[in-house]
N, C-alpha and C positions, 0 to 999 in steps of 0.2 A: 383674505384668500380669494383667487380669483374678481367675480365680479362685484361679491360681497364685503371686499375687502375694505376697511373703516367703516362698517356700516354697523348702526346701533343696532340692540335686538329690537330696540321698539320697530325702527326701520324696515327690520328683513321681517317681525309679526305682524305689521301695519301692512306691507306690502302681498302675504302670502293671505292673510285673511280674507281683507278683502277681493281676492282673485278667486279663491275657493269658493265663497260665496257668490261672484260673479260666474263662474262654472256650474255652479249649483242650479241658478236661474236660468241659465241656458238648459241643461237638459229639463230640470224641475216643470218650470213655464213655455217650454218650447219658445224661449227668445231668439231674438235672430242672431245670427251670425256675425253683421256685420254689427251688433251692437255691441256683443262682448267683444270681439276687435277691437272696436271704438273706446270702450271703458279700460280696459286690461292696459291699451297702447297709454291711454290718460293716466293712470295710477302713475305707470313706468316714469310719466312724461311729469306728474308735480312731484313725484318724490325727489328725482333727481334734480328738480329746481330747490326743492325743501334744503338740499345737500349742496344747493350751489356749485352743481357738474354742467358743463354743456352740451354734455352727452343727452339732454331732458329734449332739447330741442328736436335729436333724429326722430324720436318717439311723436314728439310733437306733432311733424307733417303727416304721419299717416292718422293723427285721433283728430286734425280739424277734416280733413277730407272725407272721412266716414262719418262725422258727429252731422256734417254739416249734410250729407244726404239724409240720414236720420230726421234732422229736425223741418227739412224741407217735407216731408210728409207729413206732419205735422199740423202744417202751415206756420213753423215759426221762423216765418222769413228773415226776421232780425237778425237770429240764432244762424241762419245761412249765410247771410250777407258779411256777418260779423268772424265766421269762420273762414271762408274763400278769399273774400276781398282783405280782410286784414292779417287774422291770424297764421294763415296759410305761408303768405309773404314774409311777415314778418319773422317764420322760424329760421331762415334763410340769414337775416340780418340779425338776430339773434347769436347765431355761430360766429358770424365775423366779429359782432361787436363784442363779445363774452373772450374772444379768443386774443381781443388787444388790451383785455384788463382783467389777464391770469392774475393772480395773483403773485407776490414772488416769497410769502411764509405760510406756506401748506400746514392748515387747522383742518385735519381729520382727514384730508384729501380732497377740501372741497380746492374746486379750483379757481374762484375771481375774486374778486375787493367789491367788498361791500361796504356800501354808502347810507348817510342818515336825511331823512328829508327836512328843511329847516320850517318855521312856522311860517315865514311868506309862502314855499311852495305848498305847504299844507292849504291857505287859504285861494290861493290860485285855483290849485287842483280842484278843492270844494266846491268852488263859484263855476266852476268851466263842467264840474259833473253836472250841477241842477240843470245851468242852461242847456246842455246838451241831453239832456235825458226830455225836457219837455218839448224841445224840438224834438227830437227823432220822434217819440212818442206820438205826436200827431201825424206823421210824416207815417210811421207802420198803421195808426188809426187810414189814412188815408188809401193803403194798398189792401187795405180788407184784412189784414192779419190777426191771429188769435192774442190774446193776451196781451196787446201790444205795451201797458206801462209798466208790467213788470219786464216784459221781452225790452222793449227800452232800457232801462234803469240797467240790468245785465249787460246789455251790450256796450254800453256808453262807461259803466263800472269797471267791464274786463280790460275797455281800450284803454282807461287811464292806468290800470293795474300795469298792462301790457307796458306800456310803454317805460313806468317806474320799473318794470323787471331790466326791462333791454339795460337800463341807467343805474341799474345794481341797488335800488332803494330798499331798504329794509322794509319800511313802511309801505311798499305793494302788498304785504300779506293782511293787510286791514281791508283792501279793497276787497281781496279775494275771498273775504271772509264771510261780507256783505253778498256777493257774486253768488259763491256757492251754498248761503239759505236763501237769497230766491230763486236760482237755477232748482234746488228742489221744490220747493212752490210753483213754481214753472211747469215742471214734467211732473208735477201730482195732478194737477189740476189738467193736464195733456191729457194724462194717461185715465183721467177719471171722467173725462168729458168726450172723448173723444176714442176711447178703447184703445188699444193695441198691447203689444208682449214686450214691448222694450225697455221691462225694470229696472236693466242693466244701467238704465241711466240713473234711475234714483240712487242706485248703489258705489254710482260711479262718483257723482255730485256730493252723496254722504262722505265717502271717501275723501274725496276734493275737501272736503269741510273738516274733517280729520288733519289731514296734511297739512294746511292751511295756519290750525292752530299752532302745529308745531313749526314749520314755516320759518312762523313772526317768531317763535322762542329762539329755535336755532339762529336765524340771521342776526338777531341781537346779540348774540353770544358771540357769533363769527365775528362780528366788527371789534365789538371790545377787544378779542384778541388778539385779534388781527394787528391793531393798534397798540397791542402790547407789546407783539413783536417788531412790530418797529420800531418802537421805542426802545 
């Protein structure tokens, strides 16, 4: 029915809970405004990836563009950089690319073909994250940044997730899994060092880590089926 339509009850409770709670911290903590935006648009924007809609990505443009003012106060320039310069763009080519690999046997209403990643690109991906996490990492040491090897590891984590999403990989949700426990080590340690009211992000990250698990179950399940119906 409507927008809820094929959506599990885990789905529509996972989604409604954590927004209440994000509402909560807003009045509760006096959070900002632009934070629950940012988290609320973020829930909207992994669930509908968890469901394999493309519809994740409109959601998508407005939570890099607020996440990423957010964390430039901060000082977690990584988390900015990684927002504007990549993720920002990339929801854009997301749309196109998601939209020329519909699916054509609708499993629950998700709508693209989902792929499995084999053991050479597992070992690619692996070797291309360390190097690039210890590069960036000195390279944020270098601009004065706070946190900068876990803000590394996160940034360098999301881009290779990002990119296994755009590619329909099942196994992006391991990245993301990684991403979103130290995105919350990230904005604990912000938020405990540095003060400020923006919980919404711990709340938003916790979430992201929720989704996340179920994710990697659902896409697995999508594929099998997927492949059953073609056969």
């Amino acid at each position: 029915m409507g927008i809820f339509r094929n959506w599990t009850r885990f789905e529509i409770g996972w989604l409604f809970t954590f927004t209440l709670v994000n509402i909560y911290l807003y009045f509760a903590w006096s959070d900002s405004l632009i934070g629950l935006i940012s988290s609320i648009t973020g829930m909207l924007c992994v669930v509908l990836v968890a469901k394999g809609k493309i519809s994740n990505y409109y959601f998508g443009i407005v939570q890099t563009l607020t996440y990423a003012y957010i964390a430039y106060g901060y000082g977690l320039y990584g988390e900015v950089m990684l927002n504007t310069l990549f993720y920002f763009p990339v929801q854009f080519i997301g749309i196109y690319l998601w939209k020329q690999n519909k699916t054509e046997h609708g499993v629950k209403g998700e709508d693209v073909k989902v792929n499995r990643l084999t053991k050479t690109g597992w070992i690619y991906t692996v070797v291309s994250i360390l190097i690039l996490t210890i590069s960036y990492g000195f390279f944020l040491k270098y601009l004065g940044g706070n946190n900068v090897w876990t803000d590394s590891a996160t940034n360098v984590l999301s881009i290779a997730a990002q990119i296994l999403m755009l590619k329909r990989f099942a196994e992006q949700w391991i990245l993301w899994i990684s991403v979103n426990v130290l995105s919350i080590f990230l904005w604990l340690s912000a938020l405990l060092t540095q003060g400020g009211n923006d919980f919404s992000m711990l709340v938003m990250w916790s979430a992201f880590l929720v989704n996340s698990l179920y994710g990697y179950i659902n896409w697995r399940k999508l594929y099998v089926k997927q492949n059953q119906e073609v056969v």
